[in-house]
Every structure is written in C-alpha cells, then in structure tokens.
N, C-alpha and C positions, 0 to 999 in steps of 0.2 A: 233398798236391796240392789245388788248390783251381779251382774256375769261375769267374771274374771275368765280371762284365756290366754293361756301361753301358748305365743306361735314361734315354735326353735327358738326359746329363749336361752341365752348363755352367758354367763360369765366369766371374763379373763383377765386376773390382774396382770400390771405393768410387768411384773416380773415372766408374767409367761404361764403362770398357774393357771390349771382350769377347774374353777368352783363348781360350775354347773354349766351343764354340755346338754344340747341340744330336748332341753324344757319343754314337751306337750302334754299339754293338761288346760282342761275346764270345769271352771266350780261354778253351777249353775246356781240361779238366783235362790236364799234362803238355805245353801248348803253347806253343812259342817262335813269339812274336807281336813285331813289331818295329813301330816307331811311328817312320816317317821325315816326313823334312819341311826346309824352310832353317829358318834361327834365325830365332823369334819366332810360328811357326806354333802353337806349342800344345803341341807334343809333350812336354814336360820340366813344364809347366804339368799336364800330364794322369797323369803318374806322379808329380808331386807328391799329387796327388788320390787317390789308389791309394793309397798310401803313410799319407796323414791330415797330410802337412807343406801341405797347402792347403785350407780348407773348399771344399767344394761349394757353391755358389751357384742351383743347377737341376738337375732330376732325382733319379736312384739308383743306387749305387755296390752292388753284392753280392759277395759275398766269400766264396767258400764255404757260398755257403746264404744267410748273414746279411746283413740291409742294414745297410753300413758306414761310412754318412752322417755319424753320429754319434758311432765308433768311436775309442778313442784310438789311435795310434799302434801302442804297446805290445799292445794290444789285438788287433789284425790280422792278428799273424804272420806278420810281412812280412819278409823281408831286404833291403836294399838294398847296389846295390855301386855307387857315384861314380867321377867321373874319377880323384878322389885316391885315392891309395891309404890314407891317414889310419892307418897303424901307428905303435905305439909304437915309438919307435927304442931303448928300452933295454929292450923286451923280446926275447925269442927267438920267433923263428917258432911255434914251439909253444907258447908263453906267447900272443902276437897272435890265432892263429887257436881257444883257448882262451878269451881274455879274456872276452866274455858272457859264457860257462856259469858264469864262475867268477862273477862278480859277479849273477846269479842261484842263487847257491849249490848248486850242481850238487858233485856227490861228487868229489873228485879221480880214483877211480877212472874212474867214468864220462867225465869229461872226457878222461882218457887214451886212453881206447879211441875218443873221438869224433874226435879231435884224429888217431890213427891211421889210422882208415878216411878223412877227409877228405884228409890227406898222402898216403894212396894212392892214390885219384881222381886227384890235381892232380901228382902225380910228385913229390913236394916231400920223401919222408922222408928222405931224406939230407940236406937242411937243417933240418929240425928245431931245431936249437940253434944256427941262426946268427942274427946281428940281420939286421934289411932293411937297412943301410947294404952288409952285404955280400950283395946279391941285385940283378940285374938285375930292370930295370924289367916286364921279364915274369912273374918270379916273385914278384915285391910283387904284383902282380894278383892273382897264385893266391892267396899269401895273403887278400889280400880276400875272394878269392872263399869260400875256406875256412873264413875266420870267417864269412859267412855260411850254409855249407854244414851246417856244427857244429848251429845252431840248428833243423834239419829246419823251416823254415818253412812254408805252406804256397804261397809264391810268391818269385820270385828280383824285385826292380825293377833296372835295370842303367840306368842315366844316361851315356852317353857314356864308359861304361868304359877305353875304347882313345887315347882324344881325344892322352894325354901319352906314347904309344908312337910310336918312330919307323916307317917305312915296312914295313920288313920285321919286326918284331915285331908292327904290328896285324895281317897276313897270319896270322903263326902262331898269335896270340891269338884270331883271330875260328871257328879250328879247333877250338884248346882250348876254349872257350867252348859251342861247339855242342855237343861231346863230349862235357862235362863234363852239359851241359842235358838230352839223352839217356841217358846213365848213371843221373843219379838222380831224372830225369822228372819233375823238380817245374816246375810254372807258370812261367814268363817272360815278363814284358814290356821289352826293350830297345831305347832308344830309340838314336839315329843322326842325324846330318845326311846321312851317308857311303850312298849308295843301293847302293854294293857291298858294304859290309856288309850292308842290308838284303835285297839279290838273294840272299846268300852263307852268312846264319846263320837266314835265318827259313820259320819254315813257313808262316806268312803275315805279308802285309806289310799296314800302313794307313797310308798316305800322307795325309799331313795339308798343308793350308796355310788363313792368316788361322781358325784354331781349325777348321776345317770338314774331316770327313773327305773326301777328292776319290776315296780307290777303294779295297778293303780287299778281300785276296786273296790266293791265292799269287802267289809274286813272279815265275812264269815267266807268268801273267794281266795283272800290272800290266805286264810288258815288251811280252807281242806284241797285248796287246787294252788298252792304256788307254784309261782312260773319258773324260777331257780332253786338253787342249792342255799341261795344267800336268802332268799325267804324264808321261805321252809325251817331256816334254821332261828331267824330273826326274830318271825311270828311265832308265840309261842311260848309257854313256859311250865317245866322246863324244856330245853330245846329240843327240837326233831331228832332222835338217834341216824346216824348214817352208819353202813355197811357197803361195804365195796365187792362187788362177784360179776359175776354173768348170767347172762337167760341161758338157759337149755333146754332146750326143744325136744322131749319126748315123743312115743308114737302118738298120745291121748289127752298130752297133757303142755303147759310150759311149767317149767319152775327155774328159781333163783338157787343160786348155788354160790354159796362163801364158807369158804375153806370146807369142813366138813359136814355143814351145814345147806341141807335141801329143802326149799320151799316152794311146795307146789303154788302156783299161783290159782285161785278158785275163776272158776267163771268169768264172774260177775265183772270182776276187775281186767280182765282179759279183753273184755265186751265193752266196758268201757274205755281200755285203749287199745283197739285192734290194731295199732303199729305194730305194737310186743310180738305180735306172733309174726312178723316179717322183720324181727330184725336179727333172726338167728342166735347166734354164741356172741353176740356181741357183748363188753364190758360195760357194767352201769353201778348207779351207786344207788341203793334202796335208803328211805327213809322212813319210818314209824314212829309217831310221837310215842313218849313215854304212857301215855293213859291207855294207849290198842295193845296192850300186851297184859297176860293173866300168868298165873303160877299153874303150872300144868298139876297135876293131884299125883299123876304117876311117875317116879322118880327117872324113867328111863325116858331116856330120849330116843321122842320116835320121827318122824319124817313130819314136817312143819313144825318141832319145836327147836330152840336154839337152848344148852347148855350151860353155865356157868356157874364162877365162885362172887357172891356178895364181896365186894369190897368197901362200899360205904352205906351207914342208912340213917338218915334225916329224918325223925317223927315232927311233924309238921302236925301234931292233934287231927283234924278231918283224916286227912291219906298223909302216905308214910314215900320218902323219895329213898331209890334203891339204885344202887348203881352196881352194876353187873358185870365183872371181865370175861369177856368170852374169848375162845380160842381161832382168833382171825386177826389178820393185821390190819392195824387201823387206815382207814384210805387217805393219802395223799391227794389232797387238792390245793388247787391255787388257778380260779377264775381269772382272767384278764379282767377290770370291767363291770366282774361281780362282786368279787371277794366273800371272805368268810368272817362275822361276826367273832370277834371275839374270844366269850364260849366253844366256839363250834373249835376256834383254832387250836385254846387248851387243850382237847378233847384229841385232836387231830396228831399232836403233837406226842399221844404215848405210842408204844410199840403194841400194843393190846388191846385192841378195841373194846368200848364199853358202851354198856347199855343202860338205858337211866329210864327207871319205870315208877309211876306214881300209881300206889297201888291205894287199898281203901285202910282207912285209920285202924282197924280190928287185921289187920293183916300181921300174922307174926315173924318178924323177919332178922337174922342174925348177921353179922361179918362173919364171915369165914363159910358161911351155908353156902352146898352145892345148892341150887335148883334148876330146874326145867322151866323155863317160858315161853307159850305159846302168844305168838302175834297173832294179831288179827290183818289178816291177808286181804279182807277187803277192804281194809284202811291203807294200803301199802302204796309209799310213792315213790316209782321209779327216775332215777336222771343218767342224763347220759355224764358215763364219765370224762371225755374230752373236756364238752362245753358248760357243765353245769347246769344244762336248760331242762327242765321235766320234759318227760316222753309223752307227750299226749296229755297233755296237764288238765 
C-alpha cells in the first residue's frame, strides 16, 4: 500500500492548454478515492499523471514516500486496470492473469500460487483454463483485475473500468470492485463520469471540472453539503432543481422569494447557516433535489408551496419522475471555473423554469395536471448568485 499526494500538481500541454491546474489532494494508505467529473474535466488526465503515461508540468506527485515526478512508469508500482479488458485471447485465464510475473521472470511455482490466491478473491478458479472468448464481459474484468492483483502493487489506477458493461453488470461490477479493494486494501484511485458510481464505491470522492478540484470528500458531504452550483447539480440523480430569487427579511422570519412564490425558511436551516440572516435582499439561487418535495393534498396554493402544470412523467416502476413548469424564469448561470453540467445547462436553457420531482411508484400523476408542491425547507440549498459558491455550505 502506498500514500499518494498531490502538491499543486498541474498540467499544460505545448499548445498552452491547461488540463489540470493547481492539483491538492491525498489518498491515504488502503483508500478508494474516486475522481469524478464530465469528459474533458481532468480526471483521466490526472491518473495519467499517477501512472507516469503523462509528465507533470507543475508541482509534486509522492508516491509512497518518493517524489515521483521523474519516475518511470515501471518504476512506481503501479497497476492499472482500462476500459478494455486487453487479454490475450489465446491464452488461458490463468496464463492472462499470470502473464507479467512470467515475463518478469518470477518462478512458475510462485506464479502458481499467486495466480491462485488472486482466482480466489475474484471467484474465478473454476475458469482458470478457459480463454476470455468464453467469459462474460464481467469476468474478463476480473481477469484484468487479477493480472493486476498478481503484481501486489503498491496502488490499483482504474480508468473507467465498467464504461463497456452493460446496465445490470456495472451494478454488480461496481460491488465486486469495492470488495475486492477492501480485501486486499491496497490504494485506489478510480476515475468515472458515472456520479453513482462515485456516491457507490468511494470512500471519498473529488469532483473535478475545467482541471480544478470543485469539492473533495466523502460522497455522502458532496450530496447534502455541496460546495457549488456545479456540484450540487453533478451529484445526484436526477439533478438538484435550481430556482433563482432573493432572501427577504421579515419582522420574524426570513423567506425566499421567486417570482410569486414565498418560502419561508424554517429555523432549523436558518441556524444552520446564520450568514442568511445577515445577508439581507440579496440575490441567490436556491437548490432542492427532486426526492424533498411532496404533492401538497390541497389544490391552493398557500405560502411555502410552489404551483405548476406537469409537463413530463417517466414511470420508472419503484417512483415516478415528474417534471413541473412553474411560473419563474429560469436563472441564468455561467460560473468562471465551475461550470454547469450538462443537464443542468439544458434545463437552464428554457424560458420557464422546471421542477423535476421523484415521487413514490403508487403516485398518480398526468401531463397537463395543475398541482401544488410542497418542498421541504430543511433540505434547501442556498448559492450565491454571482459566484456560484453555497452560503454556508
């Protein structure tokens, strides 16, 4: 096992690009540390870097002690495991997950018994002698994983391992995986687009976007306390609703206020971030996941509930996805630095702001239905609207 730590690590190709800017982070020894982000963020750019398949350009890579700036490859003891599964097809399972040791010249005995104890981890010794042509695309993984389990490295790199598994094998894969990471507790860094992978196998998560880490944590921190708007929206599924208004300061009370819409803020939440009440009429952007919000029972809308017409609904069997137009315009953002996923920009992009609520599977719900939705106010997260950053996060 090995301590990994980036000291202002950065990357800048010749052209002038910058991949990844000013890199802090440490994955302590035995840690599955996941590195999520959309494509182009950095994240695959930054375990290149780990690895030694990219020079460093700024800062300090450590490695076990050693600064590993100028380490070859070979040198780092490193495993890597790729989308592809990259085995030989005319070798045997036990020949593939074998193969390093043997071209390191490692004893056949020795290999035998490494080759064993890894086939037992991974559930794989009853294939032992078959090729991967006859192995499901879950157990070509293993192997992967096996060949790199063989070499006791002193850290696991994993690049979007699951990317060419269908739906219901990354499920089982991203268990195996974890399993397997805990069993023989060596270091992990695995990277992901996929944020439910990252909520699902890491013991901390660092959300990256444009090369810059935006929040680095355990992943149950980055769901109920993100540090931006580009979290908040990233972690998640589906994504965090935003609303654009201002705080108003009553004699007794504060509430939020968008377009016609008044929401008292409760206590609780007030007390947990006592900035809010010193920051007057100022402009913010409220966010509520789709699951903190219910169908009010009374058709009128009263003072903390928000209005609207169904415009789309998705039966998903368990809970039902409902998407809501309400009568506010949709907020205008564009973070320097942070940006906005994807999703969040379609979303950003109408003239009508919508609400997207995941209600329970027995819920009856139509297009074109007015309803009433009550949010839950102590789930509610406020950002400032300039910088995108949570108020008291």
């Amino acid at each position: 096992m090995a301590r990994i730590a980036f000291e202002s690590v950065g990357k800048t190709y010749s052209d002038g690009y910058q991949a990844v800017r000013d890199f802090n982070a440490e994955i302590r020894d035995g840690e599955f540390a996941v590195l999520v982000g959309p494509s182009g963020c950095g994240k695959s750019t930054t375990l290149r870097m780990v690895a030694g398949l990219e020079d460093i350009t700024a800062g300090r890579l450590i490695i076990g002690g050693r600064v590993a700036n100028d380490l070859s490859p070979r040198d780092r003891n490193i495993a890597m495991v790729f989308q592809s599964y990259a085995l030989y097809p005319h070798l045997t399972v036990a020949e593939n997950i074998g193969f390093g040791l043997k071209v390191r010249g490692t004893s056949s005995a020795d290999i035998r018994a490494k080759v064993n104890a890894a086939a037992e981890i991974l559930e794989l010794k009853e294939y032992l002698s078959r090729k991967p042509s006859q192995l499901s695309g879950g157990q070509r993984q293993r192997v992967a994983m096996g060949r790199a389990i063989v070499r006791e490295p002193q850290a696991f790199l994993m690049d979007e391992p699951l990317s060419n598994l269908d739906a219901r094998l990354r499920v089982q894969m991203r268990a195996e995986i974890a399993r397997i990471q805990k069993m023989t507790g060596v270091t992990t860094i695995y990277v992901t687009h996929d944020q439910v992978e990252a909520m699902t196998m890491g013991d901390r998560v660092i959300a990256m976007n444009h090369g810059i880490i935006q929040q680095d944590g355990p992943p149950r921190t980055l769901y109920d306390s993100p540090a931006n708007i580009f979290v908040a929206t990233f972690i998640g599924s589906p994504a965090m609703n935003l609303i654009e208004g201002r705080l108003n300061a009553t004699a007794s009370s504060l509430e939020f206020v968008a377009g016609p819409w008044r929401l008292p803020l409760p206590k609780s939440l007030v007390e947990r971030k006592p900035s809010l009440s010193r920051l007057g009429s100022r402009k913010v952007v409220a966010g509520i996941r789709p699951e903190n919000m219910k169908i009010a029972e009374s058709p009128a809308a009263l003072p903390g509930m928000i209005a609207g017409t169904v415009s789309f609904v998705a039966d998903q069997g368990s809970t039902i996805l409902v998407h809501l137009d309400i009568d506010t315009p949709a907020p205008r953002l564009d973070f320097d630095g942070i940006g906005l996923p994807a999703e969040t920009q379609d979303v950003l992009k109408s003239e009508i702001s919508q609400l997207r609520m995941s209600l329970d599977g027995f819920a009856r719900v139509s297009t074109g239905q007015k309803l009433c939705i009550i949010p839950d106010l102590s789930r509610l997260h406020l950002f400032d609207q300039a910088s995108g950053l949570a108020i008291d996060p």
